[in-house]
C-alpha positions as CSV (number, residue, x, y, z in Angstrom):
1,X,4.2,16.6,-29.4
2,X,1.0,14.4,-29.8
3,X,-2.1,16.1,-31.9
4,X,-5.0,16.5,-30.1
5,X,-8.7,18.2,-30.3
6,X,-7.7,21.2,-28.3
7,X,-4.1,21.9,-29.6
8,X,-0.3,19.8,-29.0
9,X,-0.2,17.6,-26.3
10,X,3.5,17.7,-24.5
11,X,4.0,14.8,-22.2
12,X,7.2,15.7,-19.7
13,X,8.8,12.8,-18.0
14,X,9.8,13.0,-14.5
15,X,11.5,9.6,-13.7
16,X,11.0,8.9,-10.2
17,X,7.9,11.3,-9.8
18,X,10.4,13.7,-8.7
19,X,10.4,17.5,-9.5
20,X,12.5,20.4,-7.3
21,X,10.1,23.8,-6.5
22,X,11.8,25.7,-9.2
23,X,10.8,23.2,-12.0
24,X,7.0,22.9,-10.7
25,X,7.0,26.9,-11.0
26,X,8.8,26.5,-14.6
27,X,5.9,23.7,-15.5
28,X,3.2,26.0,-13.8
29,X,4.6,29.3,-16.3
30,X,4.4,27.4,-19.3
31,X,1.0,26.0,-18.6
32,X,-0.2,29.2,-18.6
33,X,1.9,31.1,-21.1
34,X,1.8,28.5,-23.8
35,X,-0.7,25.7,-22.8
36,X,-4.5,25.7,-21.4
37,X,-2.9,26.6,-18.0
38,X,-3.2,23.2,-16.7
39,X,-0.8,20.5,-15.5
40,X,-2.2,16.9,-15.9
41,X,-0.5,14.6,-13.8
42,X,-0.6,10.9,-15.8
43,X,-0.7,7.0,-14.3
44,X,2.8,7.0,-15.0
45,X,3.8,10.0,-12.5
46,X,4.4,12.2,-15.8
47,X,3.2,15.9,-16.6
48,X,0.9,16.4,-19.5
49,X,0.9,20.3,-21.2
50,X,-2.2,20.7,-23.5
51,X,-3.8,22.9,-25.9
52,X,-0.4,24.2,-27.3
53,X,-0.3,26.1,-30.4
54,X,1.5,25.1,-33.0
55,X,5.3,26.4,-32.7
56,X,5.0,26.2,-29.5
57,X,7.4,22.8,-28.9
58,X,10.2,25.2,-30.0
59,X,9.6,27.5,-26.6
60,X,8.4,24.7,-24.9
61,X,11.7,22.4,-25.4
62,X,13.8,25.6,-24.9
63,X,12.3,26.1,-21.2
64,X,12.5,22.5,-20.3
65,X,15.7,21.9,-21.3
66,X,17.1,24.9,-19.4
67,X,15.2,23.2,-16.3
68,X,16.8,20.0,-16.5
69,X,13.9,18.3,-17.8
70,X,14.8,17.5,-21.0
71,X,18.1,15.6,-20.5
72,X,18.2,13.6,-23.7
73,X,16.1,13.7,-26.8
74,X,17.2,10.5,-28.2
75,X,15.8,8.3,-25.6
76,X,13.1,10.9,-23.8
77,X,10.2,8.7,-24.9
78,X,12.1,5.6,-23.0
79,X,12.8,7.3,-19.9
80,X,9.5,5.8,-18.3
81,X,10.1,5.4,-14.8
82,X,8.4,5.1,-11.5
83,X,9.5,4.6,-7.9
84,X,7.4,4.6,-4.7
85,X,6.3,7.9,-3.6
86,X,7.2,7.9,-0.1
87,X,10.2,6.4,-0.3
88,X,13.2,7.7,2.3
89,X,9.7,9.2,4.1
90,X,8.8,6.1,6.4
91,X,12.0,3.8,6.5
92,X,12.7,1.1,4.6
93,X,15.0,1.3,1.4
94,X,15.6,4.9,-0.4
95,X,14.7,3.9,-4.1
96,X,14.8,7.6,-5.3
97,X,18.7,7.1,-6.0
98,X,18.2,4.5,-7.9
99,X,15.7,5.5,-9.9
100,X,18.3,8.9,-11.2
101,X,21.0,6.2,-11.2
102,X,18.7,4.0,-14.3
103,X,17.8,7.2,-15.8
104,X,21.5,8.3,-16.8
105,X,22.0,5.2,-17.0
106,X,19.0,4.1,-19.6
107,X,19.9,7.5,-21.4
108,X,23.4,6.5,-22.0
109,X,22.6,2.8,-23.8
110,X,22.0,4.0,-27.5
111,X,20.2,1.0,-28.1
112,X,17.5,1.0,-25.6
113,X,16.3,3.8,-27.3
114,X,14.5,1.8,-29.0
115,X,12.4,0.5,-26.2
116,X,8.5,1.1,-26.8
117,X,7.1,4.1,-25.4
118,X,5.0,2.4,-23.5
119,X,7.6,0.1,-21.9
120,X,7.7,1.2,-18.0
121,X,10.4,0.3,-15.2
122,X,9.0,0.7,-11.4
123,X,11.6,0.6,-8.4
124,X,9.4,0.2,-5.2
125,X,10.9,0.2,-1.8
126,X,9.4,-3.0,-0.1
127,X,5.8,-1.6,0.5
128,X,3.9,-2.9,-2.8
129,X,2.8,0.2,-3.6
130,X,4.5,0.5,-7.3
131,X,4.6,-3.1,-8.1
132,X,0.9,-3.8,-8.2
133,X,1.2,-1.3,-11.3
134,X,2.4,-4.2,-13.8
135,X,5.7,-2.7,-15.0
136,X,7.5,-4.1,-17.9
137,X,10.6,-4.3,-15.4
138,X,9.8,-4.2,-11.4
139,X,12.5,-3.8,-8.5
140,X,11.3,-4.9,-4.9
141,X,13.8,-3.7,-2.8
142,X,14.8,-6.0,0.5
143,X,17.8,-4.3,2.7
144,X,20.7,-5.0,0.8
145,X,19.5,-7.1,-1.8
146,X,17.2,-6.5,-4.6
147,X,14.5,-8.4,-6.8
148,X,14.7,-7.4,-9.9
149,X,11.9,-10.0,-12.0
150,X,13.0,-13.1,-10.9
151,X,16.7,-12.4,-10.5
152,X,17.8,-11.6,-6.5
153,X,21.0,-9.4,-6.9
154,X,22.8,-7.0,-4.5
155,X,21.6,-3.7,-4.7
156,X,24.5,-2.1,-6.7
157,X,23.7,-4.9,-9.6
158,X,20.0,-3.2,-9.6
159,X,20.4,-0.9,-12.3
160,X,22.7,-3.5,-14.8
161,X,20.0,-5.8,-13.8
162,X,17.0,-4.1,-15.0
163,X,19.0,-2.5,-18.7
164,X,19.8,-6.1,-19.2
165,X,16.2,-7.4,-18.9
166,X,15.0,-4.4,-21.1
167,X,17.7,-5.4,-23.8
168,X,16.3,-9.2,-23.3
169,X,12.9,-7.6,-24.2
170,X,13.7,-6.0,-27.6
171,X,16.5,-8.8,-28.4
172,X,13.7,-11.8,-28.3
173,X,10.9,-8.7,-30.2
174,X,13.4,-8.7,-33.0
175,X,14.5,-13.0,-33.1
176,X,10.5,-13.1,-33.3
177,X,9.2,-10.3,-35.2
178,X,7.7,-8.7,-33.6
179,X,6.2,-5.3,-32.6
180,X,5.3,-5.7,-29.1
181,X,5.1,-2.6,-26.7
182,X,4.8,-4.4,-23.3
183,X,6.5,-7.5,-22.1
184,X,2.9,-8.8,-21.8
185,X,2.7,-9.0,-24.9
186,X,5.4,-11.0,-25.9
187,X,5.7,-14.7,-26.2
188,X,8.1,-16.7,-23.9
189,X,8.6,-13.8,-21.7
190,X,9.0,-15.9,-18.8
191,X,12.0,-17.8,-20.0
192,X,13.9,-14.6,-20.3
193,X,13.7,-13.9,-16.6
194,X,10.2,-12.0,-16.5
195,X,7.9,-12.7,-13.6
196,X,8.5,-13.2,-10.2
197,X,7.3,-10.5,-8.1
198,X,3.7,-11.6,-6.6
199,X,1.1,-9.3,-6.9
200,X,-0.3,-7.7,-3.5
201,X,-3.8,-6.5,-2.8
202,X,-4.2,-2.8,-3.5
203,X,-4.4,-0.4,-0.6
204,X,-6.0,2.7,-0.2
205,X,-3.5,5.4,-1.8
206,X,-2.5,7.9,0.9
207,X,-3.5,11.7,1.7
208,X,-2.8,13.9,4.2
209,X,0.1,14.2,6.4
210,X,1.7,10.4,6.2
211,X,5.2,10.3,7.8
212,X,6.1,14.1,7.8
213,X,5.0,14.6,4.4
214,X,1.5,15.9,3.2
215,X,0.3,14.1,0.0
216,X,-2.5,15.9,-1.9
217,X,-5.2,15.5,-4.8
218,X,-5.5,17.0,-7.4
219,X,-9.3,17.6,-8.5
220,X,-9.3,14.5,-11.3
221,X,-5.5,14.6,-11.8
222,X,-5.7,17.9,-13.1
223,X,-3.3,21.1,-11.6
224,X,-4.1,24.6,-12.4
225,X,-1.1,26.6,-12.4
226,X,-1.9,28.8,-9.7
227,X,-2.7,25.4,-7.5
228,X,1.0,24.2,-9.0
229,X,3.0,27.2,-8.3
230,X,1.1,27.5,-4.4
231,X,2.7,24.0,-4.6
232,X,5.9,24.9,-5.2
233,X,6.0,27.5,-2.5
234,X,5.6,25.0,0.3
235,X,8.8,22.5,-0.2
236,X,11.7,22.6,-1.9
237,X,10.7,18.9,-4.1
238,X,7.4,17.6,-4.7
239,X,6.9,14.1,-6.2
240,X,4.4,13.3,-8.5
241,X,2.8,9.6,-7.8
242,X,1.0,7.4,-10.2
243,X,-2.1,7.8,-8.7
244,X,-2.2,11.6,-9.6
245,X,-1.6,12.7,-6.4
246,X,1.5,14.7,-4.7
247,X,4.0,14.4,-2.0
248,X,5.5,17.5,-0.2
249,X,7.9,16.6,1.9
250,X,8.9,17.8,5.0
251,X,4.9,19.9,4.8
252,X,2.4,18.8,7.7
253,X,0.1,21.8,7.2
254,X,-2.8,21.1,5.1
255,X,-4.1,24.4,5.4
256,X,-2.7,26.2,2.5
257,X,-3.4,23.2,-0.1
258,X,-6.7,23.2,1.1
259,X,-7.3,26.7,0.7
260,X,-6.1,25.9,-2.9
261,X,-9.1,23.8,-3.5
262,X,-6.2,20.3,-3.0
263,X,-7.9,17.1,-1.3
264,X,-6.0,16.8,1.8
265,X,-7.8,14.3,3.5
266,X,-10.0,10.8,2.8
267,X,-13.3,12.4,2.7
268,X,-12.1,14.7,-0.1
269,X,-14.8,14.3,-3.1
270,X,-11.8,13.9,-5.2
271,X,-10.5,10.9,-3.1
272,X,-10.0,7.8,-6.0
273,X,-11.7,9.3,-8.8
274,X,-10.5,9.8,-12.0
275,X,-10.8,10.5,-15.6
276,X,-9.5,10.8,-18.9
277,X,-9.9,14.2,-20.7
278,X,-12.6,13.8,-22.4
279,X,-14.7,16.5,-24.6
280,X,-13.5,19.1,-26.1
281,X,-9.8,17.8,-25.8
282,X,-9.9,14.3,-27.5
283,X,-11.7,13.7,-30.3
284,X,-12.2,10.2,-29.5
285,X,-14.4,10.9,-26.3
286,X,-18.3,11.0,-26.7
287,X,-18.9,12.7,-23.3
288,X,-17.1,15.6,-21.2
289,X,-16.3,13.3,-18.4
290,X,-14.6,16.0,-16.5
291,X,-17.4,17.6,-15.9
292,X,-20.1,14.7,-15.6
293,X,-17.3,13.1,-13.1
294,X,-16.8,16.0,-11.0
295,X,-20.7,16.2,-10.2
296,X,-21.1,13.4,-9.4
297,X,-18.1,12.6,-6.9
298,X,-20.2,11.6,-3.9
299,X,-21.8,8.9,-5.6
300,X,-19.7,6.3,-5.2
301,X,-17.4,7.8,-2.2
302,X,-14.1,5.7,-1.0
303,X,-14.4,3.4,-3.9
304,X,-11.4,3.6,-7.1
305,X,-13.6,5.0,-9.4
306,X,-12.6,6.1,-13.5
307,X,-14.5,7.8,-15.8
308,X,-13.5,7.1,-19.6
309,X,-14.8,9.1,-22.2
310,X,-14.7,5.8,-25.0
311,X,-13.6,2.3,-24.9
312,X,-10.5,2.7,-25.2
313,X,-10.4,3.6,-21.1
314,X,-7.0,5.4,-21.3
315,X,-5.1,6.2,-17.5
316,X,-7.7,3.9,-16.0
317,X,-5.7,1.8,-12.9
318,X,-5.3,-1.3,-12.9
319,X,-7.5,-1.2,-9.1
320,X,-10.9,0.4,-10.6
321,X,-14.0,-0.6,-9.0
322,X,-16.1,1.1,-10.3
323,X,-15.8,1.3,-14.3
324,X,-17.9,4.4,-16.0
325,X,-17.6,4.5,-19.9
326,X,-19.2,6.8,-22.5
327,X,-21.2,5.4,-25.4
328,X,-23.1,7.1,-28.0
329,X,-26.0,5.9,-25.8
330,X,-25.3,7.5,-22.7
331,X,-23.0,5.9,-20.1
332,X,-22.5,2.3,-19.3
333,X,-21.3,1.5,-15.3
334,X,-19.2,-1.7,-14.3
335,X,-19.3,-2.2,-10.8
């Protein structure tokens, strides 16, 4: 539980994006019955609760452990993993799999639960959607073979591969010490293996019906529980992506999303606009960007646009064009 302005703050990890129909109804229930009766979906693919009372982790863990959400308290800050949405959709390699296979697998390495909780794997599956996101440890898959960093290993090494570069990591933070949450951070990192994988250009994140799946927004990464649980009637797994948006596969008709209030299509005013939480619920923001953001989603249409409520611009991505921060003056725009 993290303390903020309007209550606990329960951040669910979801390796992989991935969630079966019965957990997004058991997310959606507790929203409601314990939280502010929203889901907000994070830059990391992750589920945020808010505005939980205090007690309320007690229920909370109880429920999310009896969904198989909560596999291992030791290391659930660590398990910080994301894979390409569509992946197994449209060809290519299936990284799904291997994203559960480093989940157990991070899970059962004692040490590595001592990773930063801020240190993030991403497993993408040859399109460059995921590793334009600057993980701390990034797979590319090719075929049969693998890049993991700069290492080019079979695909059954992937998962060895990646724990042992994550070891690396906190081996050379401890010979230098140091207290560094991101690779990035640390000096040398290149000599350990880190690196490798070229950036690509960023491409328009998808929506609508893209290879027999519908992929829908949420109105600024935010779910109400009723919009959730519609959700979960429609498929039996939905996938969270780190662009706040979510996969259904096997769903082509928009129609019932729609009618939840869901972008389903480009010209949605939610299309690439985001924001933190603002006012009330952090105390750091000087502005309810929520609100100021959501009147104002027209203005800059079909650009990445994120509206911060402070400096500290937290779940902006890394692609913004169009930068909108509070100050104690108004707001200040980046273009």
């Amino acid at each position: 539980m993290h303390p903020a302005a309007d209550g606990g703050l329960a951040r669910v990890r979801l390796p992989g994006g991935v969630l079966t129909a019965a957990q997004l109804h058991g997310l959606a229930d507790a929203a409601a019955e314990l939280g502010d009766g929203r889901l907000e979906l994070t830059s990391r693919a992750n589920v945020q609760i808010r505005a939980l009372a205090p007690g309320a982790e007690v229920e909370l863990g109880a429920r999310l452990s009896e969904a198989g959400l909560l596999p291992s308290v030791s290391h659930e800050r660590v398990r910080n993993i994301v894979a390409s949405p569509l992946s197994g959709l449209s060809g290519g390699v299936d990284v799904l799999p291997l994203a559960a296979e480093l989940d157990e697998a991070l899970c059962a390495r004692p040490r590595l639960a001592e990773l930063p909780g801020r240190f993030l794997f991403a497993l993408d599956d040859g399109r460059g959607d995921v590793a334009r996101l600057g993980a701390d440890v990034t797979l590319l898959a090719h075929d049969d073979r693998v890049q993991v960093e700069t290492f080019d290993v079979p695909a059954g090494q992937a998962v060895a591969t990646m724990l042992a570069l994550a070891e690396a990591f906190l081996d050379e933070r401890a010979a230098q010490g140091s207290r560094a949450w991101r690779v990035a951070e640390l000096d040398g990192a290149a000599r350990l293996g880190f690196g490798g994988i070229p950036s690509r250009p960023a491409r328009p994140e998808p929506v609508g019906v893209v290879d027999g799946a519908l992929v829908v927004l949420a109105p600024l990464g935010r779910l109400s529980a009723e919009q959730a649980q519609v959700l979960a009637g429609l498929t039996d797994q939905v996938r969270i992506t780190p662009w706040r948006s979510i996969v259904l596969p096997g769903v082509t008709d928009p129609r019932a999303a729609a009618s939840a209030g869901l972008g389903v299509a480009t010209d949605s005013p939610w299309y690439r606009v985001s924001a933190c939480t603002g006012r009330p619920g952090c105390a750091s923001a000087l502005a309810d960007v929520q609100a100021d953001a959501g009147a104002a989603t027209d203005r800059w249409a079909g650009r990445p646009v994120h509206w911060s409520g402070c400096a500290r611009r937290c779940g902006r991505p890394r692609d913004t064009e169009v930068d909108i921060v509070a100050t104690g003056e108004g707001y200040r725009i980046d273009l």
